[in-house]
N, C-alpha and C positions, 0 to 999 in steps of 0.2 A: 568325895567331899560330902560331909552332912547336909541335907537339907538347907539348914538354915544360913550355912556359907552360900551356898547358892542363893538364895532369896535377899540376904544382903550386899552381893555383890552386884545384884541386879538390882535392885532398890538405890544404889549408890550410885551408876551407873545412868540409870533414869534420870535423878536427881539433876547431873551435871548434863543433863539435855543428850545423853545414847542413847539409841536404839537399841534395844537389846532382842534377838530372838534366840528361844532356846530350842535346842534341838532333843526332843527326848529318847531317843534311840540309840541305845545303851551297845557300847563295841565290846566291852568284858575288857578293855584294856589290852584289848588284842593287837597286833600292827596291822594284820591280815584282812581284819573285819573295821578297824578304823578306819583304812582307805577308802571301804565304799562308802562307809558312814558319812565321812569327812566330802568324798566327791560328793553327795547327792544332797548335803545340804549345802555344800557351796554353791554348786549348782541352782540352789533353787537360792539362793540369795547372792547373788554375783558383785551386789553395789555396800557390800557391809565396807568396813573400815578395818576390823578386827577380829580376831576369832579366839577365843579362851577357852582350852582342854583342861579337863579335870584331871586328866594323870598322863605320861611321858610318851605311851607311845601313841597315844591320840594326839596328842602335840606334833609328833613324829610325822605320823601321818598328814597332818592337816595342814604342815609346812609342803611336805610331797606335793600333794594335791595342788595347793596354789602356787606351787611354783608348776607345775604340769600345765595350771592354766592361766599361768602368764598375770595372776591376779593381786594384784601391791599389797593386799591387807599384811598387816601382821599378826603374825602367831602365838597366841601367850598360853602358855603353861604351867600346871600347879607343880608338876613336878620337873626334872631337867636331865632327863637320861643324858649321856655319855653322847650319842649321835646327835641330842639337840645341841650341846655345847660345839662340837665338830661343826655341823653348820653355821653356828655363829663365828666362828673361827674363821670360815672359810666367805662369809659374807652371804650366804645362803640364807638366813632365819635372823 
């Protein structure tokens, strides 16, 4: 996602009274390397509401993750691979 997608959806976001924190720790859109990405800022923010992926399988990932730990937020993502529709199917994401 551009730049300035990012800085407007945070600006947007602010506006209607969110929190937003970003995480700058780039996964390469890996699944492999989103996981730890994904656990270690969950981990370090436990009380969010919501978490927004820039592409599928960081989304992927970051549904894993809070469901691993038990954590109600939900997962939003830019893009919608195949396994995130599957979870939504199944009531998972």
């Amino acid at each position: 996602m551009p730049d300035y997608v990012a800085t407007e959806v945070k600006t947007t976001l602010e506006a209607a009274g969110i929190t937003v924190t970003l995480s700058s720790e780039a996964d390469g859109c890996q699944l492999d390397t989103a996981v730890n990405v994904a656990r270690n800022f969950i981990v370090a923010n436990p009380d969010m509401d919501a978490v927004y992926s820039t592409c599928g399988p960081t989304g992927v990932a970051v549904t894993q993750v809070l469901q691993e730990q038990g954590n109600p937020a939900l997962s939003l993502t830019w893009d919608v691979p195949v396994q995130e529709i599957n979870d939504i199917l199944d009531g998972k994401a």
